[in-house]
N, C-alpha and C positions, 0 to 999 in steps of 0.2 A: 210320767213323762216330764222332763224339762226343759224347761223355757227360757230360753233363749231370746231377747228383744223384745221388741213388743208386735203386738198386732195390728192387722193394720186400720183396725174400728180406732185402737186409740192412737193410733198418729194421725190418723183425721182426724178427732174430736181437738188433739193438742192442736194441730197445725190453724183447725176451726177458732180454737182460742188467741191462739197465736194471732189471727187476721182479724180479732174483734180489737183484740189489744194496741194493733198496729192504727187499724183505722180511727181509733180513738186519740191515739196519736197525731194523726196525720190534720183529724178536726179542730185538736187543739191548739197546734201548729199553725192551721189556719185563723183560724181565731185571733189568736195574738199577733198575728202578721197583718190583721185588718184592725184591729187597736191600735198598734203601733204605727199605723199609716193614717187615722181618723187623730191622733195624739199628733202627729209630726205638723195633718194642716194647722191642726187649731192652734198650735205654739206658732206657728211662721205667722196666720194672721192675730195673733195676739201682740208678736214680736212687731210688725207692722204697726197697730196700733201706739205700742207703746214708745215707737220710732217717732210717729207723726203728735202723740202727745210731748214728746221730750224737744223737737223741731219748734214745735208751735209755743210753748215756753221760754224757749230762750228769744226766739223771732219777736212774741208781743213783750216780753220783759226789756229790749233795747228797742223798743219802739221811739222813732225820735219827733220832736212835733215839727217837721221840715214841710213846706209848702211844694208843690210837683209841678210845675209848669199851671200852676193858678190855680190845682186842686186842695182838697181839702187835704193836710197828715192824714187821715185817715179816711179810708174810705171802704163800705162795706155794702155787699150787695149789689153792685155796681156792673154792669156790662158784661154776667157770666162769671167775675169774682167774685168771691166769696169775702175775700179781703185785700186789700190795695196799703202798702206804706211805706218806709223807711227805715232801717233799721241799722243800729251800730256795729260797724263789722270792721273789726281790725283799730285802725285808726284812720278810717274814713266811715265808708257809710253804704249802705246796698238798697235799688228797692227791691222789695219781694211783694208776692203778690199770694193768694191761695184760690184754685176755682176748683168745681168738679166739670169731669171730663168724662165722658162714656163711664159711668161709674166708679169713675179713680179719682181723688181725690192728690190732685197737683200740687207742687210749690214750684212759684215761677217766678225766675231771678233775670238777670239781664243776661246771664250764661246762657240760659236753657229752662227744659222744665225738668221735674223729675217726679217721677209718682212716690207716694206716700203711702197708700193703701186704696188696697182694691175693692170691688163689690160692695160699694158703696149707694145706699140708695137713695140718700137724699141728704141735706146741709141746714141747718135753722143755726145762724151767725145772728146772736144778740148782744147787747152793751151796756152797762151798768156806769152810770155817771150821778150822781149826787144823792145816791140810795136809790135809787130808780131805774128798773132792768127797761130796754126800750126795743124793739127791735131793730136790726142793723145798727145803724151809726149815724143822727143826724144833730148835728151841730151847726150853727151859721158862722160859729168863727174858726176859720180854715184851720188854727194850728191847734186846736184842741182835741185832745184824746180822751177818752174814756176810764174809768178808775181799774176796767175789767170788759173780759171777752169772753162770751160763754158761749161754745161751738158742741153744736151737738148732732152726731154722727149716727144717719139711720145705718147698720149693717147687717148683710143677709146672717148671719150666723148669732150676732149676741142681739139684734134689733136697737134699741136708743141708747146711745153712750153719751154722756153729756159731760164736758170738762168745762172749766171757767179757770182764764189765764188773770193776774193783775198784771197792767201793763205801765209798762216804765221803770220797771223797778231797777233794773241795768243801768239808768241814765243817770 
């Protein structure tokens, strides 16, 4: 006798195949679709970071030693700031200011604020002035800055980030 097609034991056992091959698929698929979304946060909060490192740069590098209505140039630590000053912007001069805020981490100008990076959970703002790391910023003569700024960033994802700015170097 001749045969013609197949039977139908094996077009279930292919189709059987067929549906292991698919699902396999479909888990891979998934997979990469949850990498590719775990990869996308971590770049935007990296990219964040690396915004608020490049900000805080140029900010403490045009730091200028101008006195604020009797305050000290500089002031750190201060009233829910992080950091209080002056800095060279255009051909005048801006203050800026840095605090944290429900976990975000602000820069605050006379414009506005604007956030810098999120899920922040805590600030340790120290200052380096004659070989000597100190914390915040205290000095008795109002127009004196510090040699450096070392701002260190608790974050839920990478935990202690610690960067240190030399300031003035713009002026």
């Amino acid at each position: 006798m001749k045969r013609n097609g197949f039977t139908l034991v094996e077009t279930l056992v292919a189709l059987a195949l067929l549906s292991v091959v698919a699902l396999a698929g479909v888990v891979l698929l998934d997979g990469t679709r949850r990498t590719v979304s775990v990869t996308s946060t971590a770049l935007a909060g990296m990219r964040g970071l690396e915004r608020t490192r490049a900000q805080m740069l140029a900010d403490f590098a045009q730091i200028l030693p101008v006195v604020q209505g009797g305050q000290p140039a500089l002031l750190v630590d201060e009233q829910g700031m992080l950091a209080r000053f002056v800095t060279a912007h255009g051909d005048g001069s801006e203050a800026v200011a840095y605090r944290l805020r429900r976990n975000r981490l602000e820069r605050v100008t006379p414009e506005g604020s604007a956030t810098l990076v999120a899920d922040i959970g805590g600030v340790v703002v120290r200052s380096r002035s004659g070989g000597v790391w100190q914390d915040g910023w205290h000095d008795p003569r109002p127009r004196s800055l510090p040699d450096a700024i070392e701002v260190t960033l608790l974050t839920r994802r990478w935990g202690w980030i610690r960067q240190v700015f030399v300031v003035g170097v713009g002026r």
